[in-house]
C-alpha positions in Angstrom: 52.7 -7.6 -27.3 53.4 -4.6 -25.3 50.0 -3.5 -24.8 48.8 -6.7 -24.1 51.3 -6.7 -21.2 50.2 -3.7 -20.0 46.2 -4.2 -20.7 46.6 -7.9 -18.1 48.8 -5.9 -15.8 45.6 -3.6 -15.4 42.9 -6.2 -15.1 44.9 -7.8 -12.8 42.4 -10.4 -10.9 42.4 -11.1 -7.2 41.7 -14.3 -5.9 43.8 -14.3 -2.7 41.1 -14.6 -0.3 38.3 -17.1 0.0 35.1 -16.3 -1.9 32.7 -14.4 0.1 28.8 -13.8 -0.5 28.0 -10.6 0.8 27.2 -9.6 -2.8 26.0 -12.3 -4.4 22.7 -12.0 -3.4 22.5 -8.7 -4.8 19.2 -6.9 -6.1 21.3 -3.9 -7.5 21.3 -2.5 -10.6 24.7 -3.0 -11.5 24.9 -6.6 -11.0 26.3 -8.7 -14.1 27.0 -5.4 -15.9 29.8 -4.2 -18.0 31.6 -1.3 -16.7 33.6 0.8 -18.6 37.9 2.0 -17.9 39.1 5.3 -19.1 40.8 8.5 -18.9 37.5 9.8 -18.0 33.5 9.4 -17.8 33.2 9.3 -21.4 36.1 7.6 -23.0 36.7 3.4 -22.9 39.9 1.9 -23.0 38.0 -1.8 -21.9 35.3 -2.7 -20.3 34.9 -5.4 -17.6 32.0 -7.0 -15.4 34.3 -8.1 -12.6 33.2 -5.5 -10.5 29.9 -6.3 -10.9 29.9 -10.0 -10.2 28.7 -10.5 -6.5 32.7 -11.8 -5.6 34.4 -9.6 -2.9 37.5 -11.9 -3.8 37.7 -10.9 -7.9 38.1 -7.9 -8.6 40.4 -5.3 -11.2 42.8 -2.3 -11.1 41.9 1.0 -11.9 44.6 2.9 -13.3 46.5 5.7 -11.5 44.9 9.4 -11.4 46.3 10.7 -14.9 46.6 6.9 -16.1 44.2 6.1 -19.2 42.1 4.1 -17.0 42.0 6.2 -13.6 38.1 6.2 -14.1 35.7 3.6 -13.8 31.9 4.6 -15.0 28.5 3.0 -16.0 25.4 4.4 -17.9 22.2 3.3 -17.8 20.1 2.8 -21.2 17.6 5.1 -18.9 17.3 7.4 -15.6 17.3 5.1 -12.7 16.5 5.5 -8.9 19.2 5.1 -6.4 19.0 5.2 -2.6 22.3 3.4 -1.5 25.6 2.2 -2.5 27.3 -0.4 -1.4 31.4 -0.4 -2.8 34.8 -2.4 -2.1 38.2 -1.4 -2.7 41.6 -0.2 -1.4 45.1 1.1 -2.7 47.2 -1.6 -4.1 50.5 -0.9 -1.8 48.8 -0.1 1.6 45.7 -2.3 1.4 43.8 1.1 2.0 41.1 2.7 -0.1 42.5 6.3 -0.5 42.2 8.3 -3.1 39.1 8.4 -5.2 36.2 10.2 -6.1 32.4 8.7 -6.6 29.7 9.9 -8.6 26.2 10.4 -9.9 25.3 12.5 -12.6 22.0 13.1 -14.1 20.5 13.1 -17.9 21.9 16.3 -18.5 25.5 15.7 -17.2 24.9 17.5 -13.6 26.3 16.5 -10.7 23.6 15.1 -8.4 25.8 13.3 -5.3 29.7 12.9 -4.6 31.7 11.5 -1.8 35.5 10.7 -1.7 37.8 8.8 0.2 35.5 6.9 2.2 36.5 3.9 3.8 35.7 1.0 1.4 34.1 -1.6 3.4 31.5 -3.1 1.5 29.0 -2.1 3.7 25.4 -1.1 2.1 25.1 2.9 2.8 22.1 5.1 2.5 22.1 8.1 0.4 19.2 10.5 -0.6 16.8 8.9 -3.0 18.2 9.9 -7.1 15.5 9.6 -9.3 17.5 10.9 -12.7 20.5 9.3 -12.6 22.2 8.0 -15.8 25.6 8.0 -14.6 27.9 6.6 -11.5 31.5 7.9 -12.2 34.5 6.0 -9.7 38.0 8.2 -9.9 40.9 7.2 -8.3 42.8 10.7 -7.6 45.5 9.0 -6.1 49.2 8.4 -7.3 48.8 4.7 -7.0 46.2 2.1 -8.5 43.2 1.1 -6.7 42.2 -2.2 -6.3 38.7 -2.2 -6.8 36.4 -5.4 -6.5 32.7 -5.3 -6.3 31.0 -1.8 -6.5 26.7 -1.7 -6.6 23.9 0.9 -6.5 20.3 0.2 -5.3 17.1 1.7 -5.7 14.7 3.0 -3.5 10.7 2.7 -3.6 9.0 5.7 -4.3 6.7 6.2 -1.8 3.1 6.9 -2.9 0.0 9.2 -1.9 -2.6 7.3 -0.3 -5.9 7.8 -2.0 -8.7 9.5 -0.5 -11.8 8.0 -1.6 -14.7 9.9 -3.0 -16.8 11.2 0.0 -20.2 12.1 -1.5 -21.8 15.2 -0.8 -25.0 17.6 -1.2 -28.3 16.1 -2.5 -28.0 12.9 -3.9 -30.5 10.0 -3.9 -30.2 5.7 -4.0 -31.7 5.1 -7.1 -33.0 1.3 -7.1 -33.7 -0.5 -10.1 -36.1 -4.0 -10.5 -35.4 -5.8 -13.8 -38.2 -8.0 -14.9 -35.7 -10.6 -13.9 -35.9 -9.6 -10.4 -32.3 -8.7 -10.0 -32.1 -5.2 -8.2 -29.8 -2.9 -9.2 -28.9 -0.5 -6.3 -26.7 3.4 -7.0 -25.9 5.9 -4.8 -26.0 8.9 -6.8 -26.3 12.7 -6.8 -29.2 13.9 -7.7 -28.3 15.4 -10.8 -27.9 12.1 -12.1 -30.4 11.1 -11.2 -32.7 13.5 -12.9 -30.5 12.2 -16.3 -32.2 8.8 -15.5 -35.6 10.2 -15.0 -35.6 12.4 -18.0 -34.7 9.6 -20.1 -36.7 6.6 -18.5 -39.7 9.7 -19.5 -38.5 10.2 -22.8 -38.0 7.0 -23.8 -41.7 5.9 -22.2 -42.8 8.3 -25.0 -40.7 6.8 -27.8 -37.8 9.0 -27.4 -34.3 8.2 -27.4 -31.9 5.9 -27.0 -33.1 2.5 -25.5 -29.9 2.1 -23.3 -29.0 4.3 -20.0 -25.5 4.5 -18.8 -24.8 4.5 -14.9 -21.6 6.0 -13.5 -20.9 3.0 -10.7 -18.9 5.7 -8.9 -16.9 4.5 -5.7 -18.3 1.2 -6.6 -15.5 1.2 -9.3 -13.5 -1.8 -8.7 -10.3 -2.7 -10.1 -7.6 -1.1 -12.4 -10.1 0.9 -14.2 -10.4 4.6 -14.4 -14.3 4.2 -15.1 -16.9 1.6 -14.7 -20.5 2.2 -16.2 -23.6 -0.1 -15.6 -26.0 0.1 -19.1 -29.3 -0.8 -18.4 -31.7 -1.4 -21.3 -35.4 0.2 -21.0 -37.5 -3.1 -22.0 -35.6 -4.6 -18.7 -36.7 -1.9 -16.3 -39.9 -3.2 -14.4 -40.0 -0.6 -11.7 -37.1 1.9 -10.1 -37.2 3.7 -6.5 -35.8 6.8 -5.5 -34.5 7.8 -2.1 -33.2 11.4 -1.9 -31.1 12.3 1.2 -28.3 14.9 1.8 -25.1 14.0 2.4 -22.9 16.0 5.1 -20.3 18.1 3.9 
């Protein structure tokens, strides 16, 4: 009975003020999650989602420093990104957020970012952009419990290389082909490739080799594809043209 005195003493929930939605319409990756209370970033005395629930009003306590639930931590099930924080709390008796420590730590338990004793507004913050973090560690290091009621992280977008595309260059040719259909079939090409084709259209005139020519399409690769070839069969071919240039380097 003790203990269960002393565990609702510590998850103490505060509904004094009106519900507020500065959370709630949270894309961070804390939100709904269970976070964990204990005498460090390891151990788990319970764990609770109400700092995690988009309510600035609900919250819990977290224990003294040198309590068995001064620390507050989540871990991900993999690395995440984070770019910003965004965290509400302050010290039970003053209504002032003094005291504590926050953290992110990496796969391999490193520290990658601190800050302490920040004013706890609720205000969305930037930080550098994390891309290994598997842990966020909240300490109180004060003498007193913190009240602590909606703490979440965010990711950033990793900003990607834009893609030169392929700039042809040196001798190539436009290598035209005419099915008997009448469809044209029309490849910019360098020339090297192009001798392929010849020496097989040849070869295959004389009854040689296969009777299907593969054609790297090139830039003319569309879609999520990391090669496109066009195979043209050699009973289709009625004539081809070649066009030789040289591109500009």
């Amino acid at each position: 009975m003790r203990r269960l005195k002393l565990l609702l003493v510590l998850v103490l929930m505060f509904a004094a003020l009106p519900m507020r939605e500065a959370f709630a319409n949270s894309d961070g990756l804390l939100r709904g999650k269970l976070m964990n209370l204990g005498a460090d970033k390891s151990s788990i005395s319970l764990s609770l989602d109400n700092f995690t629930d988009g309510r600035e009003d609900y919250g819990a306590s977290v224990g003294a420093s040198g309590s068995s639930t001064d620390t507050l931590w989540y871990e991900f099930s993999t690395p995440a990104e984070i770019s910003s924080y965004q965290f509400l709390a302050y010290q039970v008796s003053i209504k002032k957020n003094v005291g504590y420590r926050l953290e992110l730590f990496d796969s391999s338990g490193i520290l990658l970012w601190s800050t302490e004793n920040v004013i706890a507004t609720g205000v969305k913050t930037d930080i550098a952009r994390f891309t290994d973090v598997k842990k966020l560690v909240y300490t109180n290091t004060s003498a007193e419990p913190n009240s602590v009621f909606e703490i979440e992280v965010f990711g950033g977008s990793t900003p990607t290389t834009p893609t030169t595309p392929e700039q042809p260059t040196g001798d190539r040719a436009i290598l035209v082909i005419t099915l008997v259909t009448g469809t044209e079939k029309e490849y910019d090409l360098p020339m090297n490739e192009v001798n392929s084709f010849l020496t097989w259209f040849d070869a295959r005139d004389a009854g040689r080799g296969p009777g299907m020519y593969a054609i790297d399409k090139h830039s003319n690769n569309k879609g999520p594809f990391k090669k496109r070839k066009d195979y043209v069969v050699f009973d289709k071919i009625l004539t081809y043209e070649v066009s030789e240039y040289t591109a500009a380097e």
